[in-house]
C-alpha positions in Angstrom: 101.5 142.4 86.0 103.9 139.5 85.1 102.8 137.1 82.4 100.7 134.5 84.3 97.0 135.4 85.1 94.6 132.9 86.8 92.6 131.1 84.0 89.4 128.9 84.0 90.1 125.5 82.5 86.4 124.2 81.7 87.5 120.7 79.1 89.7 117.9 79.6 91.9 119.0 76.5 94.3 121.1 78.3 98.1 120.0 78.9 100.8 122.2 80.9 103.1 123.8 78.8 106.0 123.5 81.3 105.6 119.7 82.4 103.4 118.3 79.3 101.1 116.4 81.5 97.2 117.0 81.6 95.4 119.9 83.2 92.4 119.2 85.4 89.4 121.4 85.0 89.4 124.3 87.4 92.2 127.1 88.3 95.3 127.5 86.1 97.3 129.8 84.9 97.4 131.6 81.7 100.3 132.8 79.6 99.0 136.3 79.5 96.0 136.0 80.8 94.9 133.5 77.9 94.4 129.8 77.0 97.5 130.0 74.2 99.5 128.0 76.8 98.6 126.2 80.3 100.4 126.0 83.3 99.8 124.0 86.8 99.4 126.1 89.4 102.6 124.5 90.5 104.5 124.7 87.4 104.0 128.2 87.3 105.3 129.1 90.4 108.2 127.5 89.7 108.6 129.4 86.0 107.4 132.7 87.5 107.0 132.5 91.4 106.5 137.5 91.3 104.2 136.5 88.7 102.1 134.0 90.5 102.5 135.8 93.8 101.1 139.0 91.8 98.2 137.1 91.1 97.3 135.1 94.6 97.8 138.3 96.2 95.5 139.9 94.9 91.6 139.4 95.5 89.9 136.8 93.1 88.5 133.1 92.7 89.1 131.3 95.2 90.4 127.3 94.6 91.1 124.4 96.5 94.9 124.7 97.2 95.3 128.3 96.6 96.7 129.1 100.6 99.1 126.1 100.3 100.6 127.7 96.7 100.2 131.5 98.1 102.6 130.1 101.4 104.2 128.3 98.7 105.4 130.9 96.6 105.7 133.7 99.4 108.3 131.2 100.8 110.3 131.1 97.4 110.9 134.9 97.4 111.5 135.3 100.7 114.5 132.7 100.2 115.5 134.7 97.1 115.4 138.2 99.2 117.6 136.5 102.2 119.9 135.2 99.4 121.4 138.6 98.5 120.8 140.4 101.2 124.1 141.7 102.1 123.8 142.5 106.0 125.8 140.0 108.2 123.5 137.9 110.5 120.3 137.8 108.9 118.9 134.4 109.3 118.2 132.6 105.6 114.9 131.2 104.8 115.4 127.2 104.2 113.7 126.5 100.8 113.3 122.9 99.0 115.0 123.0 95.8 113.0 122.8 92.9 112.7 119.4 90.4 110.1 118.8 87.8 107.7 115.8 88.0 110.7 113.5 86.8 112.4 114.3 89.3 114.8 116.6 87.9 116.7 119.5 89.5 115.7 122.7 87.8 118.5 124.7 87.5 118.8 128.7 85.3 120.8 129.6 82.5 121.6 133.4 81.6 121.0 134.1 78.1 121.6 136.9 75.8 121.0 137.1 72.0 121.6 139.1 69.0 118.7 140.9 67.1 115.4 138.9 67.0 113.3 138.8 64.4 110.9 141.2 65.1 113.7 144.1 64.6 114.8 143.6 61.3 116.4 139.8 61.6 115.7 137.6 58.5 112.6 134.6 58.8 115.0 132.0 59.2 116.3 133.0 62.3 114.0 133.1 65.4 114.3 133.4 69.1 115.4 131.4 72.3 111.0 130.8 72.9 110.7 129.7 69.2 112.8 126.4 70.4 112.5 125.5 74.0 108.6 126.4 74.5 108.2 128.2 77.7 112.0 129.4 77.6 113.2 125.8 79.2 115.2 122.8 77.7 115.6 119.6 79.5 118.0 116.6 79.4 117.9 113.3 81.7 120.2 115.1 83.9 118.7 118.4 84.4 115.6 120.9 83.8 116.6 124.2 82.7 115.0 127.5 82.7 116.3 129.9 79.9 116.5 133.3 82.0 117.3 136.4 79.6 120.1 138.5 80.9 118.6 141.9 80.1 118.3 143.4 84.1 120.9 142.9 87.4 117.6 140.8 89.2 118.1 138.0 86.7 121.2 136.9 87.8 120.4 136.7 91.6 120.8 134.3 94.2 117.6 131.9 94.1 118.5 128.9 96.1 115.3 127.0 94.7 116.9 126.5 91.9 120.8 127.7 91.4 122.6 128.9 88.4 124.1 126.4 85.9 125.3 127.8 83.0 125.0 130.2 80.3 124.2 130.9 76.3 124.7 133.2 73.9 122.2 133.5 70.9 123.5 134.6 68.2 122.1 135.1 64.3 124.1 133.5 61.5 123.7 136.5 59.5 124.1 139.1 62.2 126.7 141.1 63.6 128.2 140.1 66.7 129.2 142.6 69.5 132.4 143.9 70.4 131.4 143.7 74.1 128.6 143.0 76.9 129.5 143.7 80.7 127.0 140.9 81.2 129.6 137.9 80.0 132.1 139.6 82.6 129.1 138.8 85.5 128.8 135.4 83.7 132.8 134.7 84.1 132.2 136.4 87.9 129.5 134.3 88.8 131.2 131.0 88.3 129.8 129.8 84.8 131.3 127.8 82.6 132.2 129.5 78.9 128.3 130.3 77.3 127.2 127.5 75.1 127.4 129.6 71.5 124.2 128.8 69.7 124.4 130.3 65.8 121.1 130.5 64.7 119.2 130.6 61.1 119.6 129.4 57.3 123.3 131.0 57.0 124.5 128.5 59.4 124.7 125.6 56.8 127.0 127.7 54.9 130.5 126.1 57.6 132.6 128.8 56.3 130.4 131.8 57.8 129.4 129.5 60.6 133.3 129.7 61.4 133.3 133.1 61.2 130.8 133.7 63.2 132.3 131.8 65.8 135.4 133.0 65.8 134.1 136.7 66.5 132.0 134.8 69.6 135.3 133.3 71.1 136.8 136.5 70.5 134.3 138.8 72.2 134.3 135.5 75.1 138.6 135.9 75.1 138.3 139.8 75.8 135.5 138.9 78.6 138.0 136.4 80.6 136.4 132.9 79.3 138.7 130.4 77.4 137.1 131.0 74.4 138.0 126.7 73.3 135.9 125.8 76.3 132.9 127.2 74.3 130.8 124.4 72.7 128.6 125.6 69.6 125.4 124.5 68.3 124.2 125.1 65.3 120.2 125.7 64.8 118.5 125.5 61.5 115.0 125.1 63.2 112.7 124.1 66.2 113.0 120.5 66.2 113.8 117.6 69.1 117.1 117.2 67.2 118.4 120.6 67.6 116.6 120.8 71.6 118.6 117.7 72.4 122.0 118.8 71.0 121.6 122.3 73.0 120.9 120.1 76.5 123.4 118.0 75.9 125.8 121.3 75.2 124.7 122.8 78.6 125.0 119.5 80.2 128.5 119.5 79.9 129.1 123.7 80.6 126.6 122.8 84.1 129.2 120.1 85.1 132.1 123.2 85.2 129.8 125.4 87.4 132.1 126.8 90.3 130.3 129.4 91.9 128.9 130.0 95.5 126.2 130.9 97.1 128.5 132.5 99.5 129.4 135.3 97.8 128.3 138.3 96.9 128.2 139.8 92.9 130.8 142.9 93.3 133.2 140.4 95.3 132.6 138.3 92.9 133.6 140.2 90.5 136.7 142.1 91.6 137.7 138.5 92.1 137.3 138.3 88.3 139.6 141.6 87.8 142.0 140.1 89.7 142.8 136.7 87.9 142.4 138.9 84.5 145.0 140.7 85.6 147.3 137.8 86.9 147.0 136.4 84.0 147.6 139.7 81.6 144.6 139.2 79.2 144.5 143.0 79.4 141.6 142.6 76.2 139.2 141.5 78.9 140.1 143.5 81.7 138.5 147.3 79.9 135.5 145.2 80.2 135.6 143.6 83.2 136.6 147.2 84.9 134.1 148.7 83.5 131.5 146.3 85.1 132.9 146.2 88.5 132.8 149.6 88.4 129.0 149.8 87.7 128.3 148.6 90.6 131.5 150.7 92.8 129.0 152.3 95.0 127.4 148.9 96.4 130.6 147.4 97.4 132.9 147.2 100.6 135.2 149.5 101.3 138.2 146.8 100.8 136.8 145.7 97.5 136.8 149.4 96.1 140.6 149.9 97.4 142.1 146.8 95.4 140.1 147.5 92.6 141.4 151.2 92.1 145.1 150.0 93.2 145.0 147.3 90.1 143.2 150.1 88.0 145.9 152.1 88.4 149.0 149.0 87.5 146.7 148.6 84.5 147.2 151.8 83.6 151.0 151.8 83.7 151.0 147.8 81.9 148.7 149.2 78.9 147.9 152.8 78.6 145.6 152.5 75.3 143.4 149.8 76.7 142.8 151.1 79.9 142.0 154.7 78.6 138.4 152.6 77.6 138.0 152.0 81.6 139.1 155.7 82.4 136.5 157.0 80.5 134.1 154.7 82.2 135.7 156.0 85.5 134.9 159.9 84.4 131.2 159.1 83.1 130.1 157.0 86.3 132.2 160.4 88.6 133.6 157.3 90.6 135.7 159.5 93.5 139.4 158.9 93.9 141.8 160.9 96.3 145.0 162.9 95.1 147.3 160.0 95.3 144.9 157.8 93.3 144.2 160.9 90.6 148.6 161.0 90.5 149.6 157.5 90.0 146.7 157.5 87.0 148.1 160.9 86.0 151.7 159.3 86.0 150.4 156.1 83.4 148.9 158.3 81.1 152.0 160.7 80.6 154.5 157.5 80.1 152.3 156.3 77.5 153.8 156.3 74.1 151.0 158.4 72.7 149.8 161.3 75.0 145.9 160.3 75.1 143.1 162.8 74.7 141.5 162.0 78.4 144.8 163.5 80.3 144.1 167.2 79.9 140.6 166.0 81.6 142.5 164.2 84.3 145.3 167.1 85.7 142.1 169.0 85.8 140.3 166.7 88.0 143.3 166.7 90.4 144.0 170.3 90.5 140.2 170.8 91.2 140.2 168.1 94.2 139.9 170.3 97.5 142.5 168.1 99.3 146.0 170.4 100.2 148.8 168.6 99.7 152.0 169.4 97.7 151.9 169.6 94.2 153.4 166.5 92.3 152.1 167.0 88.8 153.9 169.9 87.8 157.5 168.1 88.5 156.2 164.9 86.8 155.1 167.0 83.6 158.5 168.9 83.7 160.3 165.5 84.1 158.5 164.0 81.3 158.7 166.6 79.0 162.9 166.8 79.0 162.5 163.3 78.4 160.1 162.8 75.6 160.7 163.7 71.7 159.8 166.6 70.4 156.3 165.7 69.5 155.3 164.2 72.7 156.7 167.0 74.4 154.9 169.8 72.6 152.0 167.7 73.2 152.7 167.4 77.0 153.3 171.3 77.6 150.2 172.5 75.9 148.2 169.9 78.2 150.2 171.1 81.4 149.3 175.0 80.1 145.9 174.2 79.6 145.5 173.2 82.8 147.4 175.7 84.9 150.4 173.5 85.6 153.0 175.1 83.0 153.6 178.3 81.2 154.6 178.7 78.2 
């Protein structure tokens, strides 16, 4: 069950938590199930339309206006489901955008944050909930819902109310991570750079503020992003203040939005590889490889071609950052043919340092059932006359060990 459960509303002391404006007595929703927090039937079909469909499709009180909400929500998921379906020539389902009572478009934002509280973080930091109640912030431009970025179905197509822009969470006190395939989707699905809240008491303190920002723009730099474009807020607690300043921050990232409904996530975000690689910011490109490659066996045939042709250029342009995406390659078993398996085979033995991952490599081509002639043992012979002495012990005990040399 979602977090919505039809609730009884018997006073007149009851306002929605989503739009703030008085609940009549009768059917509502409850945030679990309780009275903690109140929601229009409406409202929370629009924060939680599998939650409220859970609910209405199952058997219990009956309400005036509980068909027209149950057609209602039905209607949004079936337009989310035709969104990203990928078969050509299914019809779409028409759906009305979504605006709250002021008229305002509601639009998502992915979001991703460090440790909360509950696992170890200091009391002075809190959560994305603690500030925007019901996971939303608003600005006279726009509503937005605050979508955590923890599973692949929270960043699909929903054409009731479209992606906008992204944030990043992070504690002032915390450590910040090296890397997150999701920032790679965020760059792939058109977002602007993630507004970069830093959050608790050590934020006053501008010199680790700084700090902490400049690990953020760096992990944003190695995930494609412009890591300048980022704009930063700093939170020191749940106040209108500090709720402004972040809707004003994704104000300005929602006016960069590029993507398209048009196309599909892996295309998406080969697309992505592709200007990394244009541009040579190999950093991001480990990370962004490794994400398309997550999701290798749901693309087009096309899409899995260019993406294991640039795989392999990266290899030969940098050797050490690409062995992080090899290894990604060998754990997912993504299949490659001979002349694939060569031309990786070929980057790894130029590079200046033999890595570890090549003995694993000539045996993955010598066990591949195609015929063909053999091409590795002249390329290890070549190399070897070529390299220094240490490189070339290196490179003959690799080629014995996997039945291309003798000793």
């Amino acid at each position: 069950m979602g977090p919505f459960a039809l609730i009884e509303v018997r006073d007149d002391s009851r306002v929605c938590s989503r739009c703030g404006e008085p609940v009549a007595r009768g059917f509502a929703f409850g945030r679990f199930g309780t009275s903690k927090a109140t929601l229009h039937v409406l409202c929370a079909i629009d924060v939680d339309a599998s939650s409220v469909h859970f609910e209405l499709n199952r058997s219990g009180p009956r309400f005036d206006g509980r068909a027209e909400a149950f057609a209602l929500v039905t209607a949004r998921l079936e337009a989310v489901r035709d969104a990203n379906r990928q078969t050509k020539g299914k019809d779409k389902s028409a759906i009305e955008p979504i605006r709250d009572r002021q008229g305002r478009p509601r639009v998502r934002v992915l979001y991703l944050q460090s440790q909360s509280a509950d696992r170890g973080a200091g009391a002075e930091f809190f959560d994305v909930d603690r500030l925007c109640d019901f996971w939303h912030a608003r600005s006279s431009l726009r509503e937005y819902a605050l979508i955590e970025h923890k599973y692949p179905k929270n960043s699909k197509l929903d054409p009731s109310q479209p992606l906008a822009a992204a944030l990043y969470w992070q504690r002032a006190d915390g450590a910040v991570s090296n890397g997150n395939s999701k920032i790679v989707e965020w760059k792939a699905l058109g977002l602007a750079a993630p507004v970069l809240a830093v959050v608790g008491e050590a934020a006053r303190d501008a010199a680790a503020r700084d700090k902490v920002v400049a690990k953020l723009r760096g992990l944003l730099a190695k995930c494609g992003f412009e890591p300048d474009d980022a704009p930063v807020v700093t939170v020191l607690q749940s106040d209108d203040a500090t709720r402004e300043a972040l809707a004003l921050a994704l104000d300005e990232q929602a006016a960069k939005y590029t993507g398209t409904a048009e196309k599909r996530k892996s295309g998406r975000i080969f697309e992505a590889i592709e200007e990394l690689f244009d541009d040579e910011r190999d950093d991001g490109l480990a990370q962004a490889f490794v994400t398309a490659f997550k999701r290798f066996g749901r693309s087009r045939a096309e899409e899995r071609e260019r993406v294991l042709a640039l795989l392999v250029r990266f290899a030969k342009r940098s050797p050490a950052e690409a062995a992080k995406v090899l290894t990604g390659v060998e754990r997912l078993d993504i299949a490659m043919d001979r002349a694939v398996l060569a031309e990786i085979i070929e980057a790894l033995v130029a590079a200046p340092v033999v890595p570890p991952s090549l003995a694993r490599w000539l045996v993955r081509w010598r066990s591949s059932r195609e015929g063909g002639e053999d091409t590795i043992t002249p390329m290890l012979k070549a190399a070897i006359a070529a390299a220094d002495g240490r490189k070339a012990k290196k490179l003959l005990a690799l080629g014995v060990e996997a039945g291309f040399l003798s000793e």
